[in-house]
C-alpha positions in Angstrom: -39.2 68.4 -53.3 -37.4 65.2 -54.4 -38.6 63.5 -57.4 -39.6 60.1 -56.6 -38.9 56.9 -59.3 -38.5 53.4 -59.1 -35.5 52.1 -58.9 -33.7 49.5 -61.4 -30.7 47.2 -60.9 -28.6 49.7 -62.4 -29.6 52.3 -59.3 -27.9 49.4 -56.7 -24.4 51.5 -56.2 -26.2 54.5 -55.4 -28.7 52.8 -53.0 -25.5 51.3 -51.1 -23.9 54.4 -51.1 -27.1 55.7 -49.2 -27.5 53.3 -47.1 -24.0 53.0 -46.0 -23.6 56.7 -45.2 -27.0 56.7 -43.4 -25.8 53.6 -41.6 -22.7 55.1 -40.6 -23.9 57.6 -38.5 -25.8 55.1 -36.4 -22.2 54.4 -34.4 -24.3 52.7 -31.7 -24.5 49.3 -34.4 -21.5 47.0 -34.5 -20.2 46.5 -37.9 -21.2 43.5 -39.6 -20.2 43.5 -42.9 -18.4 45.2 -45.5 -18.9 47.6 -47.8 -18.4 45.3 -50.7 -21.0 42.7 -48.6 -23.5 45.4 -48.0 -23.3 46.6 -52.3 -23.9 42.6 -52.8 -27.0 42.7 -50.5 -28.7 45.4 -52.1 -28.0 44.7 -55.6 -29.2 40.4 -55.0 -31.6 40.9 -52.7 -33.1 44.5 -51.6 -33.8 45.6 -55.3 -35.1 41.9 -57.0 -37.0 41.2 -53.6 -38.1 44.2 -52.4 -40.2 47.7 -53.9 -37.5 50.0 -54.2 -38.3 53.8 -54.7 -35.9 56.5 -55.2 -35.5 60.2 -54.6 -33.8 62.5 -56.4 -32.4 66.1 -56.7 -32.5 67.8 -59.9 -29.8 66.4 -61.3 -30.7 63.1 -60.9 -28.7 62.5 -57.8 -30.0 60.1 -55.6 -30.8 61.5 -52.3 -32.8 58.5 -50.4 -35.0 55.2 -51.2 -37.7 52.9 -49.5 -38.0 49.6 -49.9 -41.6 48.0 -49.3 -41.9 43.8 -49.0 -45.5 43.6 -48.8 -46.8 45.0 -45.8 -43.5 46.2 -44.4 -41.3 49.2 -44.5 -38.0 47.4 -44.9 -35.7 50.2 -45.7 -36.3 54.0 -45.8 -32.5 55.8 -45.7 -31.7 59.1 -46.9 -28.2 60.3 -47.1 -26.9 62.9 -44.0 -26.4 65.8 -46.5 -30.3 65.6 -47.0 -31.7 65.5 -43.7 -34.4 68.0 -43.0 -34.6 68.5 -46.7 -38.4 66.6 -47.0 -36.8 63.5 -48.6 -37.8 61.3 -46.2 -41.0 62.9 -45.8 -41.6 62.4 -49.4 -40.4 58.8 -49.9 -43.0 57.9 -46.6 -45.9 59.6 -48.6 -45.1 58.0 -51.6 -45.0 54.3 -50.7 -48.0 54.9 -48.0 -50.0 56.0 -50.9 -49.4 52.6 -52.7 -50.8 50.5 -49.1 -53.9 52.4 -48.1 -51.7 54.4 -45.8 -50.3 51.5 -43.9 -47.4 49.6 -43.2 -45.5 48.3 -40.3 -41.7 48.8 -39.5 -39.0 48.1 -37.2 -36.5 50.4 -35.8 -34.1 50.3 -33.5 -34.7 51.8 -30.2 -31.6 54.3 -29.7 -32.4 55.5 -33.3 -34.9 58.3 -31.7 -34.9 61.1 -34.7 -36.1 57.9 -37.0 -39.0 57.0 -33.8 -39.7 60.5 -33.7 -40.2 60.8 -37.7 -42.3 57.7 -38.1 -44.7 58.6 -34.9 -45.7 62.3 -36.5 -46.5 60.4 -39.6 -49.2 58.3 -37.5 -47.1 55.2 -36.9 -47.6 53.7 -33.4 -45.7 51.5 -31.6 -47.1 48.1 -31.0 -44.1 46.1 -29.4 -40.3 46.5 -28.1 -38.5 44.0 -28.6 -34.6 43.1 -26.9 -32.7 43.0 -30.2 -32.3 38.8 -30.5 -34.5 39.3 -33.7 -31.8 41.0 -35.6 -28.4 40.5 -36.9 -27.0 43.1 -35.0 -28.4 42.1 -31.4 -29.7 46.1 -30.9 -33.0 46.4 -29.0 -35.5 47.3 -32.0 -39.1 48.8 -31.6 -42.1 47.7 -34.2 -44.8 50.5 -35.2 -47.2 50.4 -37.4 -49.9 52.6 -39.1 -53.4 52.0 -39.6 -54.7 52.1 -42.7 -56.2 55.4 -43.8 -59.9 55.8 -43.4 -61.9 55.6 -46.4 -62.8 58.9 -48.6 -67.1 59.5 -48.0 
């Protein structure tokens, strides 16, 4: 299992390298920006906004992060090597435990292994929507999970 940290300013280049290799499988999105536009959006306004946490191998390498804004699962990538590995898994776990087990999220529709992922973690979808709430005009779904039920 990963080890899961919080990440600093000084973890930026290797959230953007995560999040651009996770984003470049999704070939369905158009590209909007670049590289160097996407590094400048997580170091100025994913990490100082945004809970960022960050797993990582053994060595320190880092494998995937999540990024919480209040109620809301903004960001959980994990790089392509990593896939079926638990990371994701893990990172879930570890910011649900921080909101009573509960968080909303959007995802876009066509990304089905991500639906599939966050439904057998007990998120449910609540609305579709036609993709004219995002940058990249892609039809996105919103789920959500309730919060956990108290311990007797």
């Amino acid at each position: 299992m990963p080890r899961i940290v919080p990440a600093t300013p000084a973890d930026a280049p290797a959230v953007a390298d995560v999040f651009l290799a996770a984003r470049a499988t999704m070939t369905y999105l158009p590209d909007l920006h670049t590289d160097d536009e996407t590094r400048g959006f997580v170091a100025d306004v994913v990490l100082p906004r945004q809970d960022v946490h960050l797993a990582l191998d053994d060595d320190g390498a880092v494998l995937g992060f999540a990024a919480v804004d209040g109620a809301w699962l903004e960001h959980l990538y994990v790089t392509p090597s990593a896939w079926g590995r638990g990371v994701g898994t893990a990172l879930l776990e570890h910011v649900l435990a921080g909101h009573d087990g509960a968080l909303s999220l959007h995802v876009f529709q066509r990304n089905t292994g991500a639906r599939r992922f966050y439904e057998r973690h007990g998120f449910v979808l609540i609305a579709t929507g036609d993709g004219s709430g995002n940058e990249e005009r892609e039809p996105d779904a919103t789920y959500r999970r309730p919060p956990s039920p108290p311990s007797p």
